[in-house]
LOMARTOR-618807 format. One line per field, with one value per residue (C-alpha): z, x, y; residue number from 1. Coordinates in Angstrom, 1 decimal. Layout:
<vexkes>
up c(Z, ...)
east c(X, ...)
north c(Y, ...)
resi c(NUM, ...)
</vexkes>
This chain:
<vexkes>
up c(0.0, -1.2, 0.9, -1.6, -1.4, 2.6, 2.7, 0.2, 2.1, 5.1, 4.2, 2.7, 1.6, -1.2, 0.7, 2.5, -1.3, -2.4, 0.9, 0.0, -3.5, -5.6, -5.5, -8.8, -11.2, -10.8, -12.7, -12.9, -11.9, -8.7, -5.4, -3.2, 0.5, 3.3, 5.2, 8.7, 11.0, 14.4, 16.2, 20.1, 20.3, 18.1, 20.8, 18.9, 15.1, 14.3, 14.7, 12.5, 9.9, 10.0, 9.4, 6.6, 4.8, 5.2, 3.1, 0.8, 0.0, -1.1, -3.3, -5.6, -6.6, -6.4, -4.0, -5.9, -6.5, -4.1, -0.6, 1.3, 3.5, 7.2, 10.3, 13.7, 16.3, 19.7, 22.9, 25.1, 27.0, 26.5, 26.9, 24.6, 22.0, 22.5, 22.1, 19.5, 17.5, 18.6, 16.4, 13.7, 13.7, 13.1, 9.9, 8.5, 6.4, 4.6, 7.9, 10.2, 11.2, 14.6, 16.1, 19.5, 23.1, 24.8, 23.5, 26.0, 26.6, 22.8, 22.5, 22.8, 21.0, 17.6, 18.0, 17.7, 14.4, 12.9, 14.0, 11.6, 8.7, 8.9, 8.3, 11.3, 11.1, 14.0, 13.5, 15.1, 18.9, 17.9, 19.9, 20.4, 19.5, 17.3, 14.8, 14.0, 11.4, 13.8, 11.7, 13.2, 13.3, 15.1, 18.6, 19.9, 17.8, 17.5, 21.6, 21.9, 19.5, 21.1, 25.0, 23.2, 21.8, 25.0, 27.0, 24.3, 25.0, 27.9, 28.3, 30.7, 33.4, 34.4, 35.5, 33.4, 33.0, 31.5, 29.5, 30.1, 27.0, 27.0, 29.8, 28.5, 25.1, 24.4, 22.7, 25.5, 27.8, 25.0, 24.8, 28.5, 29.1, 26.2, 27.7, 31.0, 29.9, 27.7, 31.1, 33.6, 31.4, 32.2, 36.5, 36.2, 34.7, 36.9, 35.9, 38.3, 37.8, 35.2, 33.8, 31.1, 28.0, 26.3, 23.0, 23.1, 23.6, 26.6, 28.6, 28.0, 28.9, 32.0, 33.6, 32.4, 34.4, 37.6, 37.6, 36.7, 40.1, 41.8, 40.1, 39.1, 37.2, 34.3, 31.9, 29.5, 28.6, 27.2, 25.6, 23.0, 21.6, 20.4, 22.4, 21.6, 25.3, 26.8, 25.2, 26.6, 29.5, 30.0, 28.3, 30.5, 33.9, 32.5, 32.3, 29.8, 26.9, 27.9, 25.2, 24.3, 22.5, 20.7, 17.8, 14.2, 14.1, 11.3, 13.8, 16.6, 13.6, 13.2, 16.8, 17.1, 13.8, 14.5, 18.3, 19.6, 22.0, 21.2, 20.8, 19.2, 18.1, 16.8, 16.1, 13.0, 13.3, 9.7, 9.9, 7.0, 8.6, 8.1, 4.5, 4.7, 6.8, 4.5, 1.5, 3.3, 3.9, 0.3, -0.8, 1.2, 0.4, -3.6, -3.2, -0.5, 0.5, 3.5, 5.1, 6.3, 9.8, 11.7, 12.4, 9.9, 10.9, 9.3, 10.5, 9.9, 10.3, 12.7, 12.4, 14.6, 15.4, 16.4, 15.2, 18.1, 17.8, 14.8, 18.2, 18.6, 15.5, 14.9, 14.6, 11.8, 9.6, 11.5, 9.0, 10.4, 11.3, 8.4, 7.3, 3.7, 3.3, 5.8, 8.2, 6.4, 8.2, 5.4, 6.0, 9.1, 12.3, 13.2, 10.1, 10.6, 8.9, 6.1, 4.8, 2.0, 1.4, -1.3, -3.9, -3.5, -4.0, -0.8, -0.4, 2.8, 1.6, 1.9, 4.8, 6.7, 5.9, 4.7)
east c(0.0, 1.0, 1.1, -1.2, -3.7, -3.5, -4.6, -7.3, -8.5, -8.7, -11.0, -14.6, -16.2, -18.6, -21.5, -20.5, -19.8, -23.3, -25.1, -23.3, -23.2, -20.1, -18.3, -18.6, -15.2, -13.9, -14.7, -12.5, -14.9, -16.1, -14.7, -12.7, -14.4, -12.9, -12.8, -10.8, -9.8, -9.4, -6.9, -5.9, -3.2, -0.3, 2.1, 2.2, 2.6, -0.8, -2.2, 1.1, 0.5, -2.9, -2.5, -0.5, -2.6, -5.7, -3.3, -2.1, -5.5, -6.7, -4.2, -4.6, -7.1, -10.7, -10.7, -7.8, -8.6, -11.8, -11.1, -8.8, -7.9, -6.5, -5.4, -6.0, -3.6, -5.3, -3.4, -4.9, -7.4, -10.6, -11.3, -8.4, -10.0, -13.4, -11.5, -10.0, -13.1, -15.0, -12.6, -13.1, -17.0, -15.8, -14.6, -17.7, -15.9, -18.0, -17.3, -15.5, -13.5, -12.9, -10.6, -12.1, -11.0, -14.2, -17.4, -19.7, -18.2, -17.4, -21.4, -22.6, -19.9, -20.5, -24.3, -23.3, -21.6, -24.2, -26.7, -24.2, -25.2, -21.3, -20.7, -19.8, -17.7, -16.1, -13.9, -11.7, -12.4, -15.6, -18.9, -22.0, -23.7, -27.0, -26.0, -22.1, -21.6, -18.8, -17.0, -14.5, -13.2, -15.5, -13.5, -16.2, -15.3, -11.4, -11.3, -13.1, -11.2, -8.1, -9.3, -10.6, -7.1, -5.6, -8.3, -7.6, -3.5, -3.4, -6.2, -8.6, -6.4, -3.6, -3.0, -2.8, -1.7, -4.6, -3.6, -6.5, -4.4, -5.1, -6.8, -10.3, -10.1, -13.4, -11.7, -9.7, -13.0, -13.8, -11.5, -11.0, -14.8, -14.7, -11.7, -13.2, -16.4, -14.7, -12.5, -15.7, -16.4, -13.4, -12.5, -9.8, -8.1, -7.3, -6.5, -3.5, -2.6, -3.2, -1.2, -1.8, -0.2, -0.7, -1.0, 3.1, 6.0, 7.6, 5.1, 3.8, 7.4, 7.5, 3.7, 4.3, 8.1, 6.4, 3.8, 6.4, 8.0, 5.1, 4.1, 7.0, 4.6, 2.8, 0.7, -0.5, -0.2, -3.4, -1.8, -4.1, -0.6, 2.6, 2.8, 6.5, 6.9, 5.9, 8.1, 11.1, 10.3, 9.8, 13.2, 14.6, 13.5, 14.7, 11.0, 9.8, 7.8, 3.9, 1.3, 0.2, -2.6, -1.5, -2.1, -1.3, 1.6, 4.2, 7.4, 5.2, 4.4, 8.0, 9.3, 6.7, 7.7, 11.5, 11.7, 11.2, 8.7, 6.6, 3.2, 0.7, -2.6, -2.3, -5.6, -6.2, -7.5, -6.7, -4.9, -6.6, -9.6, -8.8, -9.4, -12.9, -13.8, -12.8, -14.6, -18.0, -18.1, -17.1, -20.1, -22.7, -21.8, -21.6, -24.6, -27.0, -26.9, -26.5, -25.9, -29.1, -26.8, -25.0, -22.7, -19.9, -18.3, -15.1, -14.2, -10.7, -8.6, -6.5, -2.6, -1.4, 0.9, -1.3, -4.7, -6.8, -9.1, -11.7, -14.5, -13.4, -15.5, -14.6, -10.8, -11.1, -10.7, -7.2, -4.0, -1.2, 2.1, 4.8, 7.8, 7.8, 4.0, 2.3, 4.7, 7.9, 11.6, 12.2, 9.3, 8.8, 8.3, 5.6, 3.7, 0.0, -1.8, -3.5, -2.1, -4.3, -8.0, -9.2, -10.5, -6.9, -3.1, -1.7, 2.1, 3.7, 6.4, 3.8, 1.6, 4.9, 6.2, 9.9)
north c(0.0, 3.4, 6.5, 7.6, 4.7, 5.0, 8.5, 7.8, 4.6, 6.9, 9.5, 8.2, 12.1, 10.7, 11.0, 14.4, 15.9, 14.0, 16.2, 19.7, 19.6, 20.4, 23.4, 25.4, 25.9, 29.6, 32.2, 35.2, 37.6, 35.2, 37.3, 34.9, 34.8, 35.8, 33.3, 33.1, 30.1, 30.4, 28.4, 28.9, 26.2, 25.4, 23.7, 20.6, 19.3, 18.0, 22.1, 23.3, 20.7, 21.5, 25.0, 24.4, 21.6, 24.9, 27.0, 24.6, 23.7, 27.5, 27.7, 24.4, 22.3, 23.1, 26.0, 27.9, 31.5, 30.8, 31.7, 34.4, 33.1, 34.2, 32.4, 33.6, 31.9, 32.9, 32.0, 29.0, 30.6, 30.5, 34.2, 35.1, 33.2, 34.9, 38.1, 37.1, 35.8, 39.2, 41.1, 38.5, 39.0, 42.9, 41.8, 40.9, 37.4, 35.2, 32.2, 31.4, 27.9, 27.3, 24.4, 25.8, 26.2, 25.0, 22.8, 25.5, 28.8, 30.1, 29.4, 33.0, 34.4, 31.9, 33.0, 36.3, 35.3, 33.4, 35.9, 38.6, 36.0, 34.5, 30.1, 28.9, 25.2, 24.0, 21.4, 18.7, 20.2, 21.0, 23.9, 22.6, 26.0, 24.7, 27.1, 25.7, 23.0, 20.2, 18.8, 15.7, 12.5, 10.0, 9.9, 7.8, 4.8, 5.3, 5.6, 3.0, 0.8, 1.8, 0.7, -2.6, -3.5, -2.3, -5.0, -7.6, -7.3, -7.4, -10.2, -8.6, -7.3, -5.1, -1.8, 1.5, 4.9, 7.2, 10.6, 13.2, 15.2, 19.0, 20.3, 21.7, 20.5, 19.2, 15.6, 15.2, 14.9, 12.9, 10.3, 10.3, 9.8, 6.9, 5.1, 4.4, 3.5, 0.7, -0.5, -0.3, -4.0, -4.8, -4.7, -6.7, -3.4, -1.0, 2.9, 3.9, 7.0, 9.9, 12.4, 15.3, 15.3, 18.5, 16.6, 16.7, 14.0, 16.3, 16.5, 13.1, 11.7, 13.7, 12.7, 9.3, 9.4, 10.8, 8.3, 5.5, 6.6, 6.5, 3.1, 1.2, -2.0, -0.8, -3.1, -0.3, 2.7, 5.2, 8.8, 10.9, 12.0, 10.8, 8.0, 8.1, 10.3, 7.4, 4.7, 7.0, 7.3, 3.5, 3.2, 5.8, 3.7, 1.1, -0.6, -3.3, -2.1, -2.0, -1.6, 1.8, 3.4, 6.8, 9.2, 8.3, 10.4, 9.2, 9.1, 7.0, 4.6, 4.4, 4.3, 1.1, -0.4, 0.0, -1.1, -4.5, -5.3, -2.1, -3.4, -0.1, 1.2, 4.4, 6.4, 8.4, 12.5, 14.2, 17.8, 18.0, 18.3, 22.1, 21.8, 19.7, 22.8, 25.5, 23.2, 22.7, 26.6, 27.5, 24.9, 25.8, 29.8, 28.7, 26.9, 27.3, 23.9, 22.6, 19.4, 17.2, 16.9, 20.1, 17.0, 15.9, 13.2, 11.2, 7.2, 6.9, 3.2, 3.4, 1.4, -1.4, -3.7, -6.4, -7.2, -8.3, -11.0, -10.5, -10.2, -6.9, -6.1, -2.3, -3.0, -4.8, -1.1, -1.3, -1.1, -3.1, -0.6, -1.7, 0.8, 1.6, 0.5, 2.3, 3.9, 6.0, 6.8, 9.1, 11.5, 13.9, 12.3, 15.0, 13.9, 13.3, 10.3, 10.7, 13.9, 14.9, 15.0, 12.9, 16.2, 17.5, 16.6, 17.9, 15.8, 14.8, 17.9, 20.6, 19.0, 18.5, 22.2, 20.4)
resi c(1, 2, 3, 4, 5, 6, 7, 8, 9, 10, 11, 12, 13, 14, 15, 16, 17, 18, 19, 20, 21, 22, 23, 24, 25, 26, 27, 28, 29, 30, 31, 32, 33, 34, 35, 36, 37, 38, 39, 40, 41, 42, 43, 44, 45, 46, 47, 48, 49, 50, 51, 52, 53, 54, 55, 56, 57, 58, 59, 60, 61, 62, 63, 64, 65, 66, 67, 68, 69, 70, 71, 72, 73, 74, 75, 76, 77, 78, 79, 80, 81, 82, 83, 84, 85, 86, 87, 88, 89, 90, 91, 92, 93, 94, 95, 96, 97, 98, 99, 100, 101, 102, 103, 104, 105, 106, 107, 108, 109, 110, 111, 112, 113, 114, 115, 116, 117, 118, 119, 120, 121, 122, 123, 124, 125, 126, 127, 128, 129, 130, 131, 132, 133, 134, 135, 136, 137, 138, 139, 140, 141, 142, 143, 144, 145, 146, 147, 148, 149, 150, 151, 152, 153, 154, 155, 156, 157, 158, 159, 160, 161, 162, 163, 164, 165, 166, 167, 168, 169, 170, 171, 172, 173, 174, 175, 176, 177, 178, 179, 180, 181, 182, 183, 184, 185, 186, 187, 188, 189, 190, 191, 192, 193, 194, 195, 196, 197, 198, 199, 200, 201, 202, 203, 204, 205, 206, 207, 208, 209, 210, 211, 212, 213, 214, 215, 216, 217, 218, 219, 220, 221, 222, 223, 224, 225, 226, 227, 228, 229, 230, 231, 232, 233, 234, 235, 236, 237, 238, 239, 240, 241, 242, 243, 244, 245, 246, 247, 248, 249, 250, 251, 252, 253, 254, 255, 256, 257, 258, 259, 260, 261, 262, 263, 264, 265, 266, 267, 268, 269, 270, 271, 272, 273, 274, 275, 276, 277, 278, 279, 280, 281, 282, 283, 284, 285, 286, 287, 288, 289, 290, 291, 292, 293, 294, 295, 296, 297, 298, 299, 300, 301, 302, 303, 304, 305, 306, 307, 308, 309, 310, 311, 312, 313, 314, 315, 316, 317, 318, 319, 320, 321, 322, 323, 324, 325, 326, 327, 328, 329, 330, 331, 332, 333, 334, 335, 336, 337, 338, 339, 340, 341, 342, 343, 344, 345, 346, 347, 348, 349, 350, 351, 352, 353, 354)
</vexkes>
């Protein structure tokens, strides 16, 4: 399998295109929308490369000569990115993307947008406002794919470390929430500790270090980042490799395909996600049409190193971890599986900014 054919087997859109209709070829005297996305975090690669697969996308394919686009980075507060999206609104653009601070409190502030007339998609940590189009990868099935590989491992029992990931993002409650429910069917497993990960390999390594001090036997490991963090620091306390659920970051494909022992499930979120947003708002504001659903969701296979028994029904859209095939040491380690939608040619050199 081709990197090619992986990202295209990861992202199904026929049906989403069927809902919102084509977007129209350009015509020269077509004004390009202004169109702004609002980010308030950027501390790891998946935001960067997701920033860069949004701009990349404007400019080729489809959406070329379309959109004008500009990027708000807000810092990670909530109330700086209501401040920030307040002086958006004052702009009067065509919509708005927002990879958002809070599911509740940016609420009033997006009403006040929608109210203005502005498109409103949230995406990846998606509002709940009734008036934003959320738009994200289906987190309930890929969490609980990843804590049903992690119970199949390890056979039912064993103690675990639980990332809660970014304090406040609305995934990490997610994933979190979905997690534990899996284990509750499962009392033989036991979470032991939890630690924060900030969606980033240093401070993974360093909560999963403390906890190792704390609790020196492990039997699994749950991160909503690189995963990678947490291999190190088992390395570094001279601990045996424990099984570990993780994000489907190029270099943590890698690291689990290149060291023995490592035993992974790494689950699949699309930067690209970025683009599918600025698409849906450039259809529906060509076209008028809307999705039947406020809700856009994508179900992406995740990669692994072992396939669990065929019971565990929703692994089987799993891709096994293999270098050159699915996994690749030549490309960025911060690279985010898939990198491209499948309506445009974005390549691992532009998504990965090298």
């Amino acid at each position: 399998m081709t990197l090619r054919s992986l990202c295209a087997s990861f992202v199904a859109l026929a049906g989403f295109v069927a809902a919102v209709g084509a977007t129209p070829g350009h015509t020269e005297d077509k004004k390009p929308y202004l169109i702004y996305l609002s980010n308030n975090f950027v501390g790891n690669d998946w935001r960067q490369q997701m920033e860069r697969v949004a701009n990349v996308a404007v400019n080729k394919g489809p959406l070329k000569g379309r959109v004008d686009l500009k990027v708000e980075n807000a810092e990670n507060t909530v109330q700086a990115q209501i401040n920030s999206l307040n002086n958006i609104i004052r702009q009067k653009p065509a919509a708005i993307l927002i990879d958002a601070s809070s599911a509740e409190a940016l609420n009033p502030t997006i009403k006040k947008a929608c109210d203005a007339g502005i498109i409103v998609v949230s995406f990846d940590q998606t509002v709940s406002a009734d008036c934003a189009y959320k738009l994200h990868s289906d987190f309930d099935i890929m969490a609980n794919n990843q804590a049903e590989w992690m119970a199949s491992i390890l056979g039912g029992k064993g103690k675990v470390f639980m990332d809660r990931g970014l304090a406040g993002a609305p995934i990490s409650e997610q994933f979190e929430k979905n997690f534990g429910a899996v284990l509750k069917k499962y009392p033989d497993i036991q979470i032991v500790g939890y630690f924060n990960g900030n969606y980033a390999a240093g401070p993974e390594q360093e909560g999963v270090a403390s906890l190792l001090a704390a609790h020196p036997e492990v039997d699994g490991i749950f991160s909503q980042g690189y995963g990678t963090g947490a291999i190190k620091a088992l390395q570094n306390a001279d601990r045996p490799l424990v099984p570990i659920v993780a994000a489907a970051f190029n270099g943590t494909g890698v690291t689990c395909a290149e060291t023995k022992g490592a035993k992974c499930w790494l689950g699949a979120n699309p930067p690209s996600l970025s683009a599918e947003a600025i698409k849906l708002a450039v259809d529906i504001l060509d076209t008028g049409k809307k999705p039947a659903d406020t809700t856009v969701l994508f179900n992406s296979p995740g990669l692994t190193t072992d396939m669990v028994d065929a019971k565990y029904a929703p692994n089987s859209s799993a891709v096994k971890i293999e270098l050159g095939k699915t996994v690749f040491a030549d490309l960025a380690p911060g690279l985010s599986l898939p990198v491209t939608p499948s309506w445009v040619e974005i390549t691992p050199k532009e998504a990965s900014g090298n």
